[in-house]
N, C-alpha and C positions, 0 to 999 in steps of 0.2 A: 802773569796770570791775572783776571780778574777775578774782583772780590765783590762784594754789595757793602755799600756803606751807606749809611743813613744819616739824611741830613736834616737836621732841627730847627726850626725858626723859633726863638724864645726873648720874650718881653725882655729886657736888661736890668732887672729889678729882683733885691734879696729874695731868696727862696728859690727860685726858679730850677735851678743846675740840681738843688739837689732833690726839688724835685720828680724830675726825671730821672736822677740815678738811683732813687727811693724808687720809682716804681717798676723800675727796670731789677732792681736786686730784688722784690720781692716777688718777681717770675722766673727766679734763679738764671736772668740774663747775665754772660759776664762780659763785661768790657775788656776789649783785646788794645785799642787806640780811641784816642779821641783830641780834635782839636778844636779850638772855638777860636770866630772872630769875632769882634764886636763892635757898635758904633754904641752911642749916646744911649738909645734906646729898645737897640734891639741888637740879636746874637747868632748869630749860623755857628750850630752846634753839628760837630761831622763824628759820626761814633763807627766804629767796626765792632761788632760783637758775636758770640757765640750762633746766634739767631735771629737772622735779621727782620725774615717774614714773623715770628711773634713779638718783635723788638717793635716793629711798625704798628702792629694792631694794638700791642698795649698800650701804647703812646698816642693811636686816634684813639683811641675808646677815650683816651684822658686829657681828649680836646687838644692836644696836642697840632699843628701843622708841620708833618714830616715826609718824608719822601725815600724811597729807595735810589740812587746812582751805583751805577756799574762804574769802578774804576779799576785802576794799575796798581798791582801790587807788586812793586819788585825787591827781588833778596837780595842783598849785594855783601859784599865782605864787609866786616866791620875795619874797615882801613881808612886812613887821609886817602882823599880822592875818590873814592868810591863811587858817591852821587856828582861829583864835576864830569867823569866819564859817561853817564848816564844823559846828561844833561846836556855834555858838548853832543852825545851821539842824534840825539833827540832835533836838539838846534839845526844840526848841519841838514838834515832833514826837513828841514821849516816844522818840526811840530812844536805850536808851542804849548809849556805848562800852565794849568790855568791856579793850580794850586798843588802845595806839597806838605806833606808832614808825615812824619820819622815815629819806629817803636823797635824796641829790641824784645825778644822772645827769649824766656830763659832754655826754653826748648833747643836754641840753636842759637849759643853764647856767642859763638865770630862771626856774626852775622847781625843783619841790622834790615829793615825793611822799608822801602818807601813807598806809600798811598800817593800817588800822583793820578790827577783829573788832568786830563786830555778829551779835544773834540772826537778822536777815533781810537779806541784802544788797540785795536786789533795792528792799526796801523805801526803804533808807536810799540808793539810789543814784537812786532818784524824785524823793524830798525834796530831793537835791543838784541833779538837772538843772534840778527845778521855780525852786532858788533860783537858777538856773545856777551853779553854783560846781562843774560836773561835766560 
């Protein structure tokens, strides 16, 4: 399935992280996942939350540069190998991952999630049901 994930561009300098997560809790937004990468000076902050169209407006209003992407959410078992099967299915396919990161839900304990960015979801979400592993 897809999901809306929001991506952050933020200076690499104290204060910054929390205050996006400061303005995001006090519009009682709740973070579901989130991953950051970073260089020297600057940070691609990738958040999933509760609401993602007020998550983005509160964040322009506060000069923020952020963006909505559609990506892959898939549920898989919480077992070894779980995301290699996902991954060889994906591959043999030529589709490649352009980025991934993992969250578990207390809502659904044997289970475990991956936010994967792909060029075409739709396509790579075919390939997953055809393997069923979606």
């Amino acid at each position: 399935m897809t999901i809306e994930q929001l991506t952050v561009f933020v200076e690499n300098k104290q204060g910054r992280l929390s205050k996006i997560t400061n303005l995001l809790a006090a519009e009682k937004i709740d973070l579901r996942a989130l991953s950051i990468a970073d260089t020297q000076e600057f940070g691609i902050l990738r958040l999933i939350v509760n609401d993602a169209a007020r998550a983005l407006e509160v964040l322009r209003e506060n000069g923020m540069l952020v963006q909505i992407t559609e990506v892959l959410c898939v549920k898989l078992p919480d077992r070894p190998g779980a995301l290699s099967e996902v991954l060889e299915a994906l591959d043999g396919e030529g589709i490649n991952v352009e980025y991934l990161y993992a969250f578990l839900s207390q809502a659904t304990p044997d289970a475990a999630y991956d936010v994967v960015r792909v060029a075409d979801n739709a396509a790579a979400a075919a390939v997953l049901k055809k393997a069923k592993l979606a």
